[in-house]
Each structure stands twice: as structure tokens, then as C-alpha cells.
N, C-alpha and C positions, 0 to 999 in steps of 0.2 A: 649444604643447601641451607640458605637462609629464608626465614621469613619478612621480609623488608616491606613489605606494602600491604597496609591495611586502605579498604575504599569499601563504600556503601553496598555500591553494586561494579563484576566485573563484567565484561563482554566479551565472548567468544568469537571470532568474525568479525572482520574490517570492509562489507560488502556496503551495499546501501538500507539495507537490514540495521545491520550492527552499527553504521554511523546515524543511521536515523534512530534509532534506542539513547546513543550516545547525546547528541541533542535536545531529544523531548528528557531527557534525568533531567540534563544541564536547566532546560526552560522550567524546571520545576522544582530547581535548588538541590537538586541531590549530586554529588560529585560520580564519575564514573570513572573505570579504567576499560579500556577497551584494546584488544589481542587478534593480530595478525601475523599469521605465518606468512603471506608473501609478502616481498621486499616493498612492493607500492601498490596501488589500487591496479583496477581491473584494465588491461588491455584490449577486453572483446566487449566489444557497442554487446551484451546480451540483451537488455533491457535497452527498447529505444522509443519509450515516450513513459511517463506519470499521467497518470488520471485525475480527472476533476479533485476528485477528494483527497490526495495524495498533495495535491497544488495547496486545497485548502489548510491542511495541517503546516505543508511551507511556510504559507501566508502567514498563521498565527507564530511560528518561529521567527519570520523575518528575512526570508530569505528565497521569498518568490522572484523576488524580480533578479538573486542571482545562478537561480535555476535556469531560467527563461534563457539566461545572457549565457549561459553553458551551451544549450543547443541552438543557438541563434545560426548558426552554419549549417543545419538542419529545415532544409526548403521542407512543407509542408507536402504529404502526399498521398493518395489513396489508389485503389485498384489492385484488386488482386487477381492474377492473371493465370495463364496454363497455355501451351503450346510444344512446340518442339525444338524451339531455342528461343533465347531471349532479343533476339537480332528479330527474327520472324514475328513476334506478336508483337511488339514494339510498333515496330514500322507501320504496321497494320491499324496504329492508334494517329488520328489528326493532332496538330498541334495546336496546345492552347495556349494564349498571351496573357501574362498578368500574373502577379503573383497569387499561388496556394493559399487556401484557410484549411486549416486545422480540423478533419474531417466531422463531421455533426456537431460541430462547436456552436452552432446556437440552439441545439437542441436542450444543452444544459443550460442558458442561461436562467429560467425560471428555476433553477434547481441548487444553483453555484454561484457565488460571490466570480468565480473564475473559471477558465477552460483548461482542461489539460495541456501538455506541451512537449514536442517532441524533444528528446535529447538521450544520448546515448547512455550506458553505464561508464564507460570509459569516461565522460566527461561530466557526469554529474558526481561521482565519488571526489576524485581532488576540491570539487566545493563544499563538499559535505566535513572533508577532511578538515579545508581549511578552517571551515566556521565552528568545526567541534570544538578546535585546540582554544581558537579566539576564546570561546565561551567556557573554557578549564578543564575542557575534558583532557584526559592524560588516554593520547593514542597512539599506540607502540606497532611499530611494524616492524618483517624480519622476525616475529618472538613466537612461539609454539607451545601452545598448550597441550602438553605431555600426559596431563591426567586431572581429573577433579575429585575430591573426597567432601564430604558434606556431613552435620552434625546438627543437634539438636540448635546450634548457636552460631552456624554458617557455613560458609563453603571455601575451602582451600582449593585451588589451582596451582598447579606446578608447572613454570611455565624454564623455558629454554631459549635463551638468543643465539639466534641462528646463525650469526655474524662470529660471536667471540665465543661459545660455547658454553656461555655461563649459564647456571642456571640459579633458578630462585623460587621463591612463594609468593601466593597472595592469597590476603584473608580478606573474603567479602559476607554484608550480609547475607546476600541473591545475587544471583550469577543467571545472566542471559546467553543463549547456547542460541546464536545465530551465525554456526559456522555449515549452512550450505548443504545441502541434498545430501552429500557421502559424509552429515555430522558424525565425526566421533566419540562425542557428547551423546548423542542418541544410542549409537552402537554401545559405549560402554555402562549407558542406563537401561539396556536389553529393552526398549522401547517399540511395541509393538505396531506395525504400521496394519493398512486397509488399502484396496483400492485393486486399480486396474493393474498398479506394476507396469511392468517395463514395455510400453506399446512400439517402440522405433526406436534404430541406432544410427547415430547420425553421424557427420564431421561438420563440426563447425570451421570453414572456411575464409578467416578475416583475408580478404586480397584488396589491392588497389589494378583501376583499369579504366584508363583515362575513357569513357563513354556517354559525355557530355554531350556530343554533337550529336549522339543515337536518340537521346531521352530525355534531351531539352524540350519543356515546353509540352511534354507527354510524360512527367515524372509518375512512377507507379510507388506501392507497398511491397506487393510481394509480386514473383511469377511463378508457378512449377515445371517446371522442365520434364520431361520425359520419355526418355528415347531408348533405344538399347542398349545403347553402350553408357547411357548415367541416369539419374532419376535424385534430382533434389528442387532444393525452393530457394530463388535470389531472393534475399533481401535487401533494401534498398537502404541503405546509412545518410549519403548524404546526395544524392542520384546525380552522379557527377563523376568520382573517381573512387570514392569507398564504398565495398558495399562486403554482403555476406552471401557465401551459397554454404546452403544445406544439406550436403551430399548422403544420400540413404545406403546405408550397405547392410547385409544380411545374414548374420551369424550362421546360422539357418544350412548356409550353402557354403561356407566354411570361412566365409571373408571376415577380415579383423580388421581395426583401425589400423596396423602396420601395415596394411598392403596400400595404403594411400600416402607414398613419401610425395616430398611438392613438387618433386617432377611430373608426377604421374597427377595428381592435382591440375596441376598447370593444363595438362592435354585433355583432361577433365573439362576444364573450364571453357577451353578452348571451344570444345564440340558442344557445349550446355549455353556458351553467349552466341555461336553460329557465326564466330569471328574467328578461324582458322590461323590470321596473323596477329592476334590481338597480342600487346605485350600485357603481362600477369605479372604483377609483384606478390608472390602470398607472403602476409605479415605472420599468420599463426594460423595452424589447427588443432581445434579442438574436440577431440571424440565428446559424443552426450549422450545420453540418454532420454527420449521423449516419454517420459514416464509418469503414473499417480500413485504416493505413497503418503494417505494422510496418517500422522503419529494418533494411536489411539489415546493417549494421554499427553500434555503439556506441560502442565505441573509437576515437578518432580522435587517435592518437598520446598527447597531451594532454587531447586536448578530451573529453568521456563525455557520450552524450547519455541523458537520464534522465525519466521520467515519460511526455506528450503528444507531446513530442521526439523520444522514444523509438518511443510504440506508441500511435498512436490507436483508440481501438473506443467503438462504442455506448454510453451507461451503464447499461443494463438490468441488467447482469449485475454491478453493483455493484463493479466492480473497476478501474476508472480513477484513481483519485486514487489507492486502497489499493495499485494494484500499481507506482506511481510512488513511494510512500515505500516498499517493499520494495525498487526499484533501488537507493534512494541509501543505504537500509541496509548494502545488501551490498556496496554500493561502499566507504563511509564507513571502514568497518577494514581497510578495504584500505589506501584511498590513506593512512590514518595509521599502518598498517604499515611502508607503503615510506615514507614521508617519514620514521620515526624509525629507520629505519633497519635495522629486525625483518623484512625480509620482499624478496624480490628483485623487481623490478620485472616481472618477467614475472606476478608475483601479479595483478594487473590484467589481461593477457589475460584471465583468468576470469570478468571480468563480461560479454562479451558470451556465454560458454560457457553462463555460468548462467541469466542474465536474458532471452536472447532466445528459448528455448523459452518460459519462462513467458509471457511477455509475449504470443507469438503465441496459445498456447494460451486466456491470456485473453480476446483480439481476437478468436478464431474461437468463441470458447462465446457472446462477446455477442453479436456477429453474428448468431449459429444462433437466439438467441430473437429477434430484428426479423423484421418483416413490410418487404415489398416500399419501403417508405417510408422505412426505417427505423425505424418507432414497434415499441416491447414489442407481442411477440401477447398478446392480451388472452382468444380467443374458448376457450371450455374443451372444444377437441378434441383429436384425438394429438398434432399440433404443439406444442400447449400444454403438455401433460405431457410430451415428449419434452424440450421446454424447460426445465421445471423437472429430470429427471436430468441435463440436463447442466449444469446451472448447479451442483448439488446438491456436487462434491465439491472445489470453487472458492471458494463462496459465504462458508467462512471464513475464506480465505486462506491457505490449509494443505494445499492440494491438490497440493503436487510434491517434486518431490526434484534435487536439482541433479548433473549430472556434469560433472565438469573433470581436469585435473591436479594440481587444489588437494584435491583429497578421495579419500583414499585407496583401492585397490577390494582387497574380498575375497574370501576364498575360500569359496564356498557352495556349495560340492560336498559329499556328493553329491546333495542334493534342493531343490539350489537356496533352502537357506534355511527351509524349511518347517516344519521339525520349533522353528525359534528363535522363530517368531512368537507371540505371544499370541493368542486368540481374541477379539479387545479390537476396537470401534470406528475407536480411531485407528488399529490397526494393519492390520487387513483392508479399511479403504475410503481410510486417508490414509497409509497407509506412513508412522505416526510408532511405530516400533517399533525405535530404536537403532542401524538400517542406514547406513553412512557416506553422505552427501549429503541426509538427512531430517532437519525441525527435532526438534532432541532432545525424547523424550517427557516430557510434564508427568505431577508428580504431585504431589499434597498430602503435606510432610513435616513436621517437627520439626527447627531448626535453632536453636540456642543460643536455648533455651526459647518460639522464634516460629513458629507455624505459616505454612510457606510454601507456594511452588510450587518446584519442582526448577531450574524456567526463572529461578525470583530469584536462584540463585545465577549464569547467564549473566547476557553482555551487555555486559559493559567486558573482559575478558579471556579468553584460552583456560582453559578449564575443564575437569579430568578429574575424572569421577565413577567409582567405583570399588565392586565387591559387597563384601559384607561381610567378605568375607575379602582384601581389595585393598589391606590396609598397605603391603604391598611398593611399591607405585604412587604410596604420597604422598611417599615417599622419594623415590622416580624422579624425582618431578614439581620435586622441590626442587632436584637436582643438572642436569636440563635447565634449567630457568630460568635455571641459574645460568653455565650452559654457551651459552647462546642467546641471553642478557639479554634471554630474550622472559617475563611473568608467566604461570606456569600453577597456578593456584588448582587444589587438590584436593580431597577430600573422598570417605569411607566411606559408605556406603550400608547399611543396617539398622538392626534392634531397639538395639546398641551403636553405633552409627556417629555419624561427625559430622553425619550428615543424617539421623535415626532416622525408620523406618515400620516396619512388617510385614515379617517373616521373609518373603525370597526376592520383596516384592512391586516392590521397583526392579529385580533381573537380569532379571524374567520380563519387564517393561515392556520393557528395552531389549539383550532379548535374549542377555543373559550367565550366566556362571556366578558362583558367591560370587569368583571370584577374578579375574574379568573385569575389563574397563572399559571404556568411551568418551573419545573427547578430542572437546569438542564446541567452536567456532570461534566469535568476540567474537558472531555475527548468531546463533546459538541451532541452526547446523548442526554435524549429527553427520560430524565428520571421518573419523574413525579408531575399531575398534574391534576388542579384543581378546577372544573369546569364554572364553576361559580362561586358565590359569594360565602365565604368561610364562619362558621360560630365560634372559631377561636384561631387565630391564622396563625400563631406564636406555637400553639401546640401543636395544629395541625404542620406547620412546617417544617419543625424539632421532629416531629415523628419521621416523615420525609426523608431528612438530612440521616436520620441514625439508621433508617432503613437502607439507603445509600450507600452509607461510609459500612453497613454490618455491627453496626454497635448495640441493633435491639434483636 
């Protein structure tokens, strides 16, 4: 066994997890190596849409408009349904002409440079692939990570090509353990989980079934089916010829996944679409688990476990995949802070501080919409709607605000802040209202003659924005950088500013006065924030930045 590869940081898992970790290194200059055991990405649409904020993190990569062009096959669709076959509630729907919008898509736009977008995981990973390798990432498929060992001064992987049998090492700083709900990484860190555990056993059912002429023009989300002879949930792929059913079955009563070969599937399907000659192609099934298991720790000296690894939950509540690329987000400027040497090592404590409320909070909102089974409530009584508020302030992935030692606290005495807030949307239901640990509020500006959003200037660097009267601040921002050898990009706010909008309509967003500012951190959180006019803005901002990075 040889040691042959040394790399900054490795990855365990080749999901949309592990390729998204791999890109946000890359966008921050750190090299990765990233490790899959299967032969190529994912054949089951598991994940079939990104969320506003998930789009937003694209965007800053570069690579929004070729997510979009991934699920463009992907008609736009809502309604989640229940009956006794899907032939019968169907029909029961009138047909409507014109093409789908993207269900509450203007509901984010005061909230979002962009809208979320539907597209499968089967078809978002090959882009993810593609653009990692573009950008230098070294991503090995076919290879198995056999085991991990870890040391005061990094972490070994033992990894295995599955094709020739060879095996070898890799010596990394940090190592990201985003292989997947059943991680072996977790199992062999004896990492202890929380939660609800295993709520429903399901078969994921990938089938094709030409039913275009059924659900043209009446395309749905989800349906549940439930009869006596089967009890699952269609879902809808691409509402045409691909789709997924959900089939429940009940350990309980002695049934295992083997008792479902695809013959017996097929006659399944048959009775659940209310189409007795329907021809069924099934591509794959997949047994699962509809379960919550948040890891009570993340941090494992080196090792970070991130995504499924992390935090399993339901996918009703749309936030699995989405809230697994927000860990490796907030991870990713980290660990290339401290490897370049900008940032103390204890900067890393803060991801289990940040990411494990979200996470659970995530796990426990899917949860609360499953039924007893684990399948989405379907039926439209208070359950249902309590359902939908609580999914409602999540659903775009903008629902939290992070506390740690990395983000600095203020002082909002004495009404606690009240009189700073706008009467705005994002501020009274998503706390994006310039409060330090909130993603900084978007706004439409005017930037060297291009109409942006406020969030295009985040995203590779610490960034202070500043009111209109906040010269003083770009100054500042230029003698800390220079003082820190950390980059902090600045910029004026207003009608004359280097970010032009509306008199007073950026301080009122993020709650300052003309002479104010923000320091918001590479992931688009709001650090630090100065409500007025500073007695020393060079200090006061150094302080800020070291508070930040963990250096004071």
C-alpha cells in the first residue's frame, strides 16, 4: 500500500453533497480530492428541485444558468393529491393551458436575487461533475473508502479501486465525510445520533409509463394512493413518462424489500395508476428509509461530517440535499481560511454551532408533515395546513440565523432592536434584515453600469457595505486587509455610491444609519454591524474582522 496523494482537503461521497463541498474549495482556491464508490452519479431523480438559497450559492459559483438547463425537461408542477388511484383523481382535475410557474416563485422575489428550480439529482450531479473537474478538482469514481485514521497533523484514507483492485493512501489536511445516511465515516467515528429514527419503509420505484394524454395540462406534485392491496405516493419526474411511486410496506407484518421483485411491482403499479393495461418499464428499486437521525456532533477533530452524514429527515419538506450543500458552504471558507492561514483554527468549532440547530430544525419540520408511515399528509385537514406553516418559513432556505463566536453580538437595547427593522417580508418572517448572524439582505442595485443584486457583490471574500455617508469605512476596510492579509472588498451604498439605489433604501434594508455598515462573511452571513457613525472605524472594524476569523 502506497501513500501517493497528498491534497488540502479529501471528500468522501460523490452526491450533490460531496460535489458541491468540491466546488465551493475550488471557488476559494483550496484543491480537493473527492471519493466514490459508485461507477457514476446517481440514477434515482431523489432530489427533484434546489431551493432559492441553494440557486443563490450556484449563482455565486457560476453555474446557475447550467442547473436551470439541467432540468429544463422538467415542466413546472404543484398539487399534492390522495384518492384510490391515480387514473381516478386525475381526471377529476379540469385542464389548464399554458405553461407552469415554479410554485410560490414570486413569493421569494423580495427575498432572492433568484427562484428555485426544478431538476432531478440524476441530472444535476453529471453538471456538478462536470464543472468540478473544469475547475481542478481531482474526482474519482469506482474508488472506496476502506477506512480513515486521523492525527494531530491530518487525516489518512485508505482508499480501493474497485475496477483493478488496487489499493492506496491519501494524506489530507480535513477530510469531508459526505457519504450518505448509512455513512461509514460516522459508523466508524461511533457518532451518536438524536431524533425520531426510522418513521416508514419504503421502495423507491424509478418506472417509465407513457401517461401524458392522462395529466397533460392537469400536471400534479405528488398523489397518495391507498387501497388494499398497495398504499404509496407518485411522484411526478417529469409528468409525462418518468415518474416515482413510493410503495410502503411493513416490517411489522413480516414484509421485507425482497418480496417486491418487478414483476410483482409492475401489478403493483398497475392497481395504484387504475390503468390495468398500462405498459410499466421499471428502471430501478430502491428500498429506504423515511427516517430522522440528527449526528450529535460534526466536528470530529478533522474529519466534518456534512449532508445525510450529518442529518437525515423525510424529503417532504424539500430540504435534504439543499440543507447538505448549505453545510459544505459554511464549511468550505472556513477550512480555506484556516489553511491559508487567515483565520485560527478554532474558526471550525463553528460549524457544528451553526449547522446543527439548522439541520435539526430541518429534520423535525419534515418529520411534522409525514404520516404514521412516513409518506407527505396528503389529506386537506388541520394537519395539513399546520403542515404547510410549518414548512412555509424553511421552504426557501432562508429560514435561520446562526449564533457562534464567529459572529459578533450587539447591542439592542433598549427595544430590542425593533424600532431598526423594516416592515419588509424578509425582515419580519426571515430575519434578513442586516442583524449579525442573518444571510445579508438582497437588494436590486446599480454597480459599474450593471444591474445587480447586493448578494453578487458576496461570496469569494469578506465584504463591507457601507450607507451613504460610510467613506470613512472604505478607507478602514483598506488599512485592515492590509493589516490581516485577509481581502475585505467595500463599497458605498446610495443614489452617489459605488452600489447606487434609492436615497436611504439600503440602511433601511439592513438596518443602519447613512454612516453605518455591515461586514457580511465569504457564505453571505451578516457578521458584524455598525448602526452609526464610528470614533474609530479602522479599530472598530479590525476588531470585527478578528472576531470573525477567531483570532481575538
Amino acid at each position: 500500500m502506497s501513500c501517493d496523494t497528498r491534497v488540502p482537503v479529501v471528500i468522501i461521497g460523490g452526491g450533490i453533497v460531496g460535489l458541491s463541498a468540491s466546488l465551493c474549495l475550488s471557488h476559494y482556491g483550496i484543491h480537493s480530492l473527492l471519493i466514490e464508490r459508485h461507477s457514476w452519479t446517481s440514477i434515482h431523480p431523489r432530489a427533484r428541485s434546489v431551493n432559492a438559497r441553494t440557486m443563490e450559492l450556484f449563482r455565486h459559483l457560476g453555474i446557475e444558468g447550467r442547473v436551470r438547463e439541467a432540468g429544463a425537461s422538467i415542466s413546472a408542477s404543484m398539487g399534492i393529491y390522495s384518492g384510490h388511484s391515480l387514473k381516478e383523481v386525475i381526471e377529476s382535475k379540469p385542464r389548464k393551458e399554458g405553461p407552469r410557474k415554479i410554485p410560490f416563485a414570486g413569493l421569494t422575489a423580495p427575498i432572492s436575487p433568484g427562484v428555485g428550480t426544478f431538476v432531478t439529482q440524476d441530472m444535476i450531479e453529471p453538471v456538478l461533475v462536470d464543472v468540478a473537474r473544469e475547475r481542478g478538482g481531482d474526482v474519482r469514481f469506482y474508488t472506496q473508502c476502506l477506512g480513515v485514521l486521523q492525527d494531530s497533523d491530518g487525516v489518512t484514507a485508505s482508499l480501493r479501486n474497485r475496477e483493478s483492485g488496487a489499493t492506496s493512501t491519501v494524506r489530507a489536511d480535513y477530510l469531508i465525510a459526505a457519504d450518505g445516511a448509512g455513512s461509514r465515516i460516522r459508523t466508524q467515528l461511533n457518532v451518536s445520533t438524536t431524533g425520531r429514527g426510522t418513521m416508514g419503509h419504503l421502495l423507491n420505484i424509478l418506472f417509465h409509463a407513457d401517461l401524458k394524454s392522462l395529466v397533460q395540462g392537469r400536471e400534479f406534485s405528488l398523489c397518495m394512493v391507498e387501497r388494499p392491496e398497495v398504499c404509496g405516493l407518485f411522484t411526478s419526474i417529469n409528468n409525462s413518462d418518468r415518474w416515482v411511486f413510493h410503495l410502503s410496506y411493513d416490517p411489522s407484518k413480516g414484509e421485507k424489500a425482497s418480496d417486491f421483485p418487478p414483476e410483482k411491482c409492475k401489478k403493483l403499479l398497475r392497481l395504484a395508476l387504475g390503468m390495468p393495461e398500462a405498459e410499466i418499464e421499471i428502471n430501478s428499486i430502491l428500498p429506504w428509509e423515511a427516517s430522522v437521525r440528527i449526528a450529535e456532533i460534526l466536528q470530529h477533530e478533522r474529519i466534518f461530517l456534512a449532508g445525510d452524514a450529518a442529518h437525515q429527515m423525510p424529503p417532504w419538506a424539500g430540504q435534504g440535499a439543499n440543507s447538505g450543500v448549505a453545510d459544505v458552504h459554511n464549511l468550505a471558507w472556513k477550512l480555506a481560511a484556516v489553511l491559508k492561514g487567515h483565520a485560527s483554527k478554532s474558526l471550525l468549532e463553528t460549524y457544528d454551532v451553526e449547522r446543527i440547530p439548522v439541520g435539526r430544525r430541518a429534520a423535525e419540520v419534515s418529520a411534522s408533515v409525514a404520516d404514521e408511515r412516513g409518506i407527505i399528509l396528503t389529506k386537506k385537514d388541520l394537519a395539513f395546513v399546520m403542515s404547510l406553516l410549518r414548512r412555509a418559513p424553511i421552504i426557501s432556505g432562508h429560514g435561520y440565523c446562526y449564533t457562534s463566536k464567529a459572529i459578533c453580538v450587539e447591542d439592542t437595547s433598549p427595544l430590542g432592536g425593533i424600532t431598526w427593522r423594516p416592515w419588509t417580508v424578509p425582515s419580519l418572517f426571515l430575519s434578513l434584515d442586516g442583524r449579525p448572524g442573518s444571510r445579508a439582505p438582497h437588494l436590486w442595485v446599480e454597480h459599474e453600469g450593471k444591474r445587480i443584486s447586493t448578494l453578487d457583490l458576496c461570496g469569494k471574500n469578506f465584504v463591507l457595505l457601507a450607507g451613504a455617508e460610510g467613506a470613512p469605512w472604505l478607507e478602514a476596510a483598506k488599512k485592515v486587509s492590509s493589516v490581516l492579509g485577509t481581502d475585505v472588498a467595500a463599497y458605498c451604498a446610495g443614489p452617489k455610491g459605488d452600489i447606487v439605489g434609492s436615497k436611504g433604501e439600503f440602511e433601511s434594508a439592513v438596518g443602519i444609519s447613512s454612516r453605518g455598515a455591515i461586514l457580511v462573511r465569504p457564505d453571505d452571513f451578516v457578521v458584524w454591524r455598525q448602526r452609526r457613525q464610528s470614533s474609530d472605524h479602522q479599530a472598530e472594524l479590525e476588531q470585527a474582522m478578528r472576531h470573525a476569523l477567531c483570532l481575538s
